[in-house]
DOMAR-69604 format. One record per residue (C-alpha): x, y, z. Coordinates in steps of 0.1 Angstrom, whole numbers, plus 2048, in hexadecimal, padded with zeros to 3 digits. Layout:
# DOMAR-69604
XYZ;...
This chain:
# DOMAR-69604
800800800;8078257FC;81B83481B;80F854829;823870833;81A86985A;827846856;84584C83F;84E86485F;847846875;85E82F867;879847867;87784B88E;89185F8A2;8BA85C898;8C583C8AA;8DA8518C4;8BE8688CE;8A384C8D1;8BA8378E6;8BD8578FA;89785F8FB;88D840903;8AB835920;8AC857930;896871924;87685792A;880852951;88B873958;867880945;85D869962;86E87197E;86389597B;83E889975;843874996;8528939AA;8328AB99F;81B88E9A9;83188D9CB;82C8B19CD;8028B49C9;7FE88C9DC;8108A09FA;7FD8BF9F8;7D98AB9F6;7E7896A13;7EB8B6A24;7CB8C3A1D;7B98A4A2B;7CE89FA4C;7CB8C1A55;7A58C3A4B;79F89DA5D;7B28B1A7E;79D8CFA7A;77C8BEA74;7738B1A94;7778D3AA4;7658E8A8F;74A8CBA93;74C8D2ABB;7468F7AB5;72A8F2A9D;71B8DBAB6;71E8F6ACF;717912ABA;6F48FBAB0;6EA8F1AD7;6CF908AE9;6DF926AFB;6D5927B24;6B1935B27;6A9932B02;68891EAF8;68F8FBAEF;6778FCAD2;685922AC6;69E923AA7;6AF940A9C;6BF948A79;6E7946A88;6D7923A9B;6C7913A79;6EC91DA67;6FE90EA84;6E88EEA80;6ED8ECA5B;7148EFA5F;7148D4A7C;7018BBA65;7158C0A47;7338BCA5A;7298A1A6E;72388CA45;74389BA3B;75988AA53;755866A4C;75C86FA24;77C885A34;787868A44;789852A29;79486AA0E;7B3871A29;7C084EA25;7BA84C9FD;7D0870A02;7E8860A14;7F08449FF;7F28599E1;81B8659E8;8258409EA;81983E9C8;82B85D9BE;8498509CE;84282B9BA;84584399D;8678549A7;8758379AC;86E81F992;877839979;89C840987;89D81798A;896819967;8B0835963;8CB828976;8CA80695F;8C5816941;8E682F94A;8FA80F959;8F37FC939;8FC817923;91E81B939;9247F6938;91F7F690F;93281490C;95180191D;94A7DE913;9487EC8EF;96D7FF8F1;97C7DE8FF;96E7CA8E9;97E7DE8C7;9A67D58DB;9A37B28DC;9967928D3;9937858F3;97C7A6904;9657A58E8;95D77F8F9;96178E91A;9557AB918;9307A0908;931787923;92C79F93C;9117B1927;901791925;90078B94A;8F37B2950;8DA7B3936;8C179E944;8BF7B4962;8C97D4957;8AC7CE93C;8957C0957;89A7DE971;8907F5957;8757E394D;8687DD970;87080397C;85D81295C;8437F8964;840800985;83E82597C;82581F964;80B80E97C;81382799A;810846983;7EB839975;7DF82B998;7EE8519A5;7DC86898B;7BD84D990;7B98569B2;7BB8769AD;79A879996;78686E9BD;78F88D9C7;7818A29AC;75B89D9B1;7538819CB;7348729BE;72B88299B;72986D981;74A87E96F;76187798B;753850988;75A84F960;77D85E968;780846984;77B82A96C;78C838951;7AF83C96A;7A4813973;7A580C94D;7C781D947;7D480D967;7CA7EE958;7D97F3934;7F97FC947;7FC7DE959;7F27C593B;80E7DB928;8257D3944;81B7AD942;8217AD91F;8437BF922;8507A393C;844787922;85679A907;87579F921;87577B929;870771904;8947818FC;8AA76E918;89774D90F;8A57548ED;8C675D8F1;8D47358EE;8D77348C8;8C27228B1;8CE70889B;8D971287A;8C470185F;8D26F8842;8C96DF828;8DC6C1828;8EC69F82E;90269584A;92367D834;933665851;955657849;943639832;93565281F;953667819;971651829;98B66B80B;97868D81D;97E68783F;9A167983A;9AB699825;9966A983F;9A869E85A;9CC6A4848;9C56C7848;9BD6C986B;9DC6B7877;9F26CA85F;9E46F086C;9E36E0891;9BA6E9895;9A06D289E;98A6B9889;9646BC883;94F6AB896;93A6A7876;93B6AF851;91A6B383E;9196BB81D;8F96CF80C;8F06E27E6;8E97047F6;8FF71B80E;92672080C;94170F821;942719845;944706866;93870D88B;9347008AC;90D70D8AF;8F66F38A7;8EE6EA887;8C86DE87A;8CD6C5859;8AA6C9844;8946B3838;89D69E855;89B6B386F;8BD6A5882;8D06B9898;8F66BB892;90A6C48B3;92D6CE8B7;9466D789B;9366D787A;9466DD857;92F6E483E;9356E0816;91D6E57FE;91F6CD7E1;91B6E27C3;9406EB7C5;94E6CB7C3;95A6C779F;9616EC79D;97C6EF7B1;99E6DE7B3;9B16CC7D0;9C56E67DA;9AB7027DA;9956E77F1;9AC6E6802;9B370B80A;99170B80F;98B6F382B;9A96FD83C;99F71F83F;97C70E84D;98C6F9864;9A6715871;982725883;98470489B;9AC70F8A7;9B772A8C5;99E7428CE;9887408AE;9797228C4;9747398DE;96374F8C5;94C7398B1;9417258CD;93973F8EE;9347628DC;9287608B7;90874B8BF;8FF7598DD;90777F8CF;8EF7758AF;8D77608C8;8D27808D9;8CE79B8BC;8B47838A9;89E7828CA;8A07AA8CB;8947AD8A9;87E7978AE;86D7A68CC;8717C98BD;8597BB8A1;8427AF8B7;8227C08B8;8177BB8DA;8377D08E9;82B7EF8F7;83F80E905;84B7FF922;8627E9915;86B7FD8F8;88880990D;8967EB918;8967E48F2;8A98028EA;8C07F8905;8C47D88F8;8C97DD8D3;8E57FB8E2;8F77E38F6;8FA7C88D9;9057E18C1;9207EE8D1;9337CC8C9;92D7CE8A1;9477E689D;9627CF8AD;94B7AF89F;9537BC880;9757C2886;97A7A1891;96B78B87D;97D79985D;9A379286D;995774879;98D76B855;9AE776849;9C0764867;9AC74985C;9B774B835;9DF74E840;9D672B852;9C271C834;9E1729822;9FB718837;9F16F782B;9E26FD803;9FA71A7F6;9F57407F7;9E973E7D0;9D37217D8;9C07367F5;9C07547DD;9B473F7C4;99672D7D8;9887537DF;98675C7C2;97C73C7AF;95C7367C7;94F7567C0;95575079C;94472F799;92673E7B3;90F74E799;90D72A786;9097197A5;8E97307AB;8E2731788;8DD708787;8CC7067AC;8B57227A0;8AD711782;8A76F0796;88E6FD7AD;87D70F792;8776F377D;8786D979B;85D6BF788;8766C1767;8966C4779;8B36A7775;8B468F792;8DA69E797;8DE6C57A0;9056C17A1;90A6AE783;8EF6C7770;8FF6E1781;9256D3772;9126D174E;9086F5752;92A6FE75A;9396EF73D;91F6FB727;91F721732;945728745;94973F75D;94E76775D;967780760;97D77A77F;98479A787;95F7A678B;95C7937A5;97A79F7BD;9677B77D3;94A7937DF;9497897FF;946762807;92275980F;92574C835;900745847;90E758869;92C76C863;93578684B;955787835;96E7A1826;96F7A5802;97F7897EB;9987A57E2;9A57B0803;9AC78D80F;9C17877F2;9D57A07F7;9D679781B;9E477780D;A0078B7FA;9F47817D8;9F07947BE;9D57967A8;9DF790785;9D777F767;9E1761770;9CF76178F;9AC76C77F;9B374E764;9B573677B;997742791;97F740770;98C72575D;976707753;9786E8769;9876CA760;98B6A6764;9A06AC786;9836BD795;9676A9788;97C68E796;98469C7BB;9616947CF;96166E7C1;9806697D1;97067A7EE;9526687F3;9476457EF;92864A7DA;92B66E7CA;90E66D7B5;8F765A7CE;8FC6727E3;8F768F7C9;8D467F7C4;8CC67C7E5;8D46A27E8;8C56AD7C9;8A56997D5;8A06AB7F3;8A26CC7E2;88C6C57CB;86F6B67E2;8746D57F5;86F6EB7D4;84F6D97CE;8426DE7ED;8497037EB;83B7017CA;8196F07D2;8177077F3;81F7267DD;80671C7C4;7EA7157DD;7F17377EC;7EF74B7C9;7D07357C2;7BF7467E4;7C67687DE;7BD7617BB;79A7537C5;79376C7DD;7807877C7;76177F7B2;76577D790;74578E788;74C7B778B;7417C67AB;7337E47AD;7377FE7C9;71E81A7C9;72783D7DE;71883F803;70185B7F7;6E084F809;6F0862829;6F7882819;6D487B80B;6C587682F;6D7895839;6C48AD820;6A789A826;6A58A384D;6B58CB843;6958C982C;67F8C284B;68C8D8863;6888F684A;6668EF844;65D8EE865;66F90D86A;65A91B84E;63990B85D;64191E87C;64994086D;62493D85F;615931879;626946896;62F967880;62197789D;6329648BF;6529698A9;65098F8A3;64B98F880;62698D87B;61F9B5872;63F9B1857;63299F837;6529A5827;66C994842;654973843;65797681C;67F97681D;68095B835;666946824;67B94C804;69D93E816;68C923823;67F91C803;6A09207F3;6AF90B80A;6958F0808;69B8EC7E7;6BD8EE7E4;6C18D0800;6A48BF7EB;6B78C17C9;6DA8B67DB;6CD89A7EC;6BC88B7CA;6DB88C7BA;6EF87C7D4;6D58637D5;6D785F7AB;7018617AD;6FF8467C7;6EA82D7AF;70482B793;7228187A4;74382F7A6;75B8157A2;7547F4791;76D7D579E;7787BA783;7907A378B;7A87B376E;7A27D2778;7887F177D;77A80B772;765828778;74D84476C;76985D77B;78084E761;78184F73B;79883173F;79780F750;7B3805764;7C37DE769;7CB7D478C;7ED7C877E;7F97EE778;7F67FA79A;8157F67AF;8088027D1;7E98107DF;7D58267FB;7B682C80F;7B384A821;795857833;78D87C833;76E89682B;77187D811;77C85B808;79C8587F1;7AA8387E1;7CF8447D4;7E282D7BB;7FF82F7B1;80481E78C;82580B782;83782476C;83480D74C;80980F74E;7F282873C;7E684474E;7BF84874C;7B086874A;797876762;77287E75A;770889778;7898A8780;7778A97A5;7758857AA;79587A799;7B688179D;7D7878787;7F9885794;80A87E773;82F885782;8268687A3;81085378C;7F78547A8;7D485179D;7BC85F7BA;7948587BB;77D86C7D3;75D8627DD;74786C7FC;748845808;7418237FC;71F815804;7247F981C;7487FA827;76280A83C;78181B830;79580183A;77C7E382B;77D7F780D;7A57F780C;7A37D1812;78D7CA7F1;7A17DE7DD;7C07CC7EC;7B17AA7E3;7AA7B67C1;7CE7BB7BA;7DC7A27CA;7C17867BC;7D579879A;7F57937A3;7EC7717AC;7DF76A78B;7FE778776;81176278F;7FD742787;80474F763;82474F761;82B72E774;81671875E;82A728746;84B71D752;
């Protein structure tokens, strides 16, 4: 749909640092002055009532006296002063059972305005610790290796009840500030029916604040449950030493040659890049859990690649399981993504509500201060990581592994893509189709592809560029030569002597992928089929709400007659009856009036019989337009709800634009290609009802080109 201005200004928010600021200090210190005011007026209405409640009780003696019979005065004999005095002592005497009560409501109003000071500066003093511990944490984190670990380990200790403190002190304040201004509304107007609404309403907000609070500590609770890392799924088969005795012995070679330890497991898969890591790893479609240290290789780039550039390859891999990389991959880089994946995914959730949005601020703050030195880190650990793979393949072969797997990449993806595209008609083997492909096609220009980055499904890597010429190699023809040349029989020959059954296991791979194409296929093709079904495919007409405009002149038409039948009938009670002439001019407005209302409302009620828009399910049109329009041209679209409803399109920049018949009803702003329709309402539904059939309309169209084009394929 079409943005609005109001919600384009939304989305942009407040710059990071002065929302973090709003929201961790501003918000408690806002707060704590609200709670210091309500200390101020709690302690001055306390006041009030303790001093009145001492008071009472003697002015009620002296009325009493002031009321009883003076010596030698008739018992039965009242005077004006007596009657006064009486009155007084029985109002009161009533009065001091309500003072009474009001005084302790009064007094346990400052508690409550204390609740409030303090909750906010608990809310202030965690927000300001964990800002101070970030602040720190983050500067020792970017001088070494070892306090990035450290360092987030103490943030990940804190967090929980830095984030929890400010959460319960906002909380806290939010509940005593309601309950605080809710009490406050008794002592207004005891017993009128305003001060009971306002009661209930402060009851209501109380409420609302405390379900907010509830749902904050879910939402708190949601992110430490989260922080453990999930598996990371990834599409493939686990390959024991049956399966691949030649891997794991070359696998194993490498390790003891570079002194860093073995994988637990090795599982090989068609999507993905090579990586490995200690966090647990999900293999799909069987749902099994790897644990411990996994090496990962996807398929597609055996026969590609030579023996030496494999082997650069895994012994950069296997270089992540040595010294503090260990360290690294096993107790920070899970735990540090666990954590930042639970904050987005509680800042998503819809349910949040103020109170918790700082603890969310404070959360994402603390995380981000180690991206800088995450960064940092994680490229010299890939380049310490390339010198290793290095050690035991060549300089020139590790050069050459960089830059040939992002060479060969684009007809990797180009084979898998055409795979799952055509999963019914694809061959039984991806690799060996994707090898084909390769021949058939080659490879492009080397050197275009210097500035990739190697696809990892956790970390992020520097350019191909920079790592060779952290490698000392120079980039040269030679170099890009060998990076794109065509393979040969020595790579098409390198995974049989790897693996046992090489093509069995290639079926069995490409199998899996292409089960799982279907079923996203079918699943996509169901869904399109929905949305297609879910308009009628005979037109539907929607016809203007005019009947209420009609109704409107209707009752204006009976109220000025009436006025008319009165200015003949009462000429005289009115003052006008001796003046001919004024009853004539007001008869004639009335008249004039009458008619006018008459003659509107008959042609809202004719405009409202012929439909203003007419639905197809290939498009609309409308007597505002000379021009139908197709669903299939509109790119995004708007409701809005005014004096006046307005649907806004806005039409892809290859479509027609229509022309209006309508210069009042329709709109075209030719530079925005935004096509706008006015109408006073459509019969029968909301704005936002009518927003949702035109939205069905043009996605039921979409659906259809998309149902198109893949019976087409």
């Amino acid at each position: 749909m079409l943005p609005n201005a109001g919600a384009s200004r939304r989305r942009r928010g407040l710059p990071p640092a002065l929302g973090l600021i709003t929201w961790v200090i501003l918000l408690p210190l806002c707060l704590m002055g609200l709670g210091l005011c309500q200390l101020q007026r709690g302690t001055e209405t306390a006041s009030e009532y303790a001093q009145l409640k001492a008071r009472l009780p003697n002015v009620i003696e002296r009325a009493r006296q002031a009321a009883a019979p003076k010596p030698g005065q008739r018992p039965d004999f009242v005077d004006a002063p007596m009657l006064r005095a009486r009155f007084d002592l029985k109002r009161f005497e009533d009065a001091l059972p309500a003072v009474n009560r009001d005084a302790g409501l009064a007094r346990a109003r400052p508690p409550a305005a204390w609740a409030v000071i303090l909750g906010a500066g608990l809310a202030l003093v965690a927000g300001l610790i964990g800002l101070m511990l970030s602040f720190v944490a983050g500067i020792a984190a970017r001088r070494s290796r070892d306090w990035l670990v450290r360092g987030f380990a103490v943030i990940r200790g804190l967090l929980p009840f830095l984030l929890g403190f400010q959460l319960l002190g906002l909380a806290v304040c939010a509940l005593a500030a309601t309950a605080f201004e809710a009490s406050g509304l008794w002592f207004t107007d005891h017993l009128s029916g305003n001060a009971i609404k306002l009661a209930g309403a402060g009851i209501v907000l109380a409420a609302v604040a405390a379900y907010g609070a509830l749902l904050a500590v879910r939402g708190l609770r949601q992110v430490f449950a989260l922080q453990s890392p999930d598996p990371i799924d990834v599409n493939g088969r686990l390959v024991t030493e049956a399966d691949a005795p030649g891997l794991w012995r070359f696998v194993r070679e490498l390790a003891r040659r570079q002194d860093s330890l073995v994988p637990d497991v090795i599982a090989v898969g068609l999507t993905e890049g090579f990586f490995v890591t200690e966090a647990p790893v999900r293999l799909l479609p069987e749902d099994s859990v790897l644990e411990g240290r996994t090496l990962y290789l996807p398929a597609p780039f055996f026969g590609l690649l030579d023996g030496r550039e494999f082997a650069a390859i895994i012994g950069h891999e296997l270089a992540h399981f040595s010294g503090q990389d260990t360290v690294y991959s096993r107790r920070f880089a899970p735990i540090y993504r666990g954590l930042r994946r639970a904050l987005m995914a509680l800042q998503r959730d819809e349910t949040n509500t103020f109170v918790l949005l700082p603890a969310i601020r404070l959360g994402f703050h603390a995380v981000e201060t180690f991206d800088a030195a995450v960064g940092r880190w994680s490229q010299l650990r890939e380049l310490e990581a390339d010198k290793r793979g290095a050690t035991v393949a060549g300089a020139d072969a590790a050069a050459s592994a960089l830059l040939r797997t992002s060479v060969v990449a684009p007809v990797i993806g180009a084979g898998l893509q055409q795979a799952f595209e055509g999963a019914a008609r694809a061959q039984p083997d991806i690799v060996a189709e994707i090898g084909r492909l390769a021949d058939a096609r080659g490879f492009g220009e080397a050197r275009a592809h210097l500035d990739d980055r190697q696809p990892h499904p956790t970390d992020s890597h520097p350019p191909d560029r920079m790592r060779i010429e952290a490698l000392g190699v120079t980039v040269d023809g030679s170099l890009l030569a060998h990076a794109s040349r065509r393979p040969g029989q020595a790579e098409r020959d390198l995974p049989v002597s790897f693996f046992s059954d090489w093509p069995g296991l290639c079926r069995q791979l490409s199998g899996a992928f292409l089960a799982d194409a279907e079923r996203h296929h079918a699943a996509e093709t169901a869904f399109l089929q929905d949305a297609a079904s879910a308009v009628s495919m005979e037109a539907t007409q929607l016809h203007e709400n005019g009947r209420v405009m009609a109704w409107t002149m209707g009752v204006l038409v009976v109220i000025m007659a009436a006025f008319g039948a009165c200015i003949v009938l009462f000429a005289r009670q009115i003052g006008i009856g001796y003046d001919p002439r004024a009853q004539q001019i007001i008869l004639s407005v009335l008249a004039a009036i009458i008619a006018l209302a008459t003659l509107y409302g008959w042609w809202m009620l004719r405009r409202s019989a012929s439909p203003f828009l007419i639905l197809t399910p290939d498009g609309f049109a409308s007597p505002y337009l000379r021009d139908s329009v197709v669903w299939t041209d509109v790119e995004a679209y708007r409701v809005t709800a005014g004096r006046s409803l307005t649907l806004a399109l806005k039409l892809v920049d290859e479509a027609p634009l229509p022309r209006a018949a309508a210069r009042f009803r329709a709109r075209l702003d030719r530079r925005k290609r935004i096509l706008s329709l006015n109408t006073m309402g459509a019969r029968g539904l909301k704005a936002q009802a009518y927003a949702d059939l035109i939205g069905r309309y043009i996605d039921a169209a979409r659906a259809r080109t998309a149902l198109a084009e893949k019976s087409g394929r």
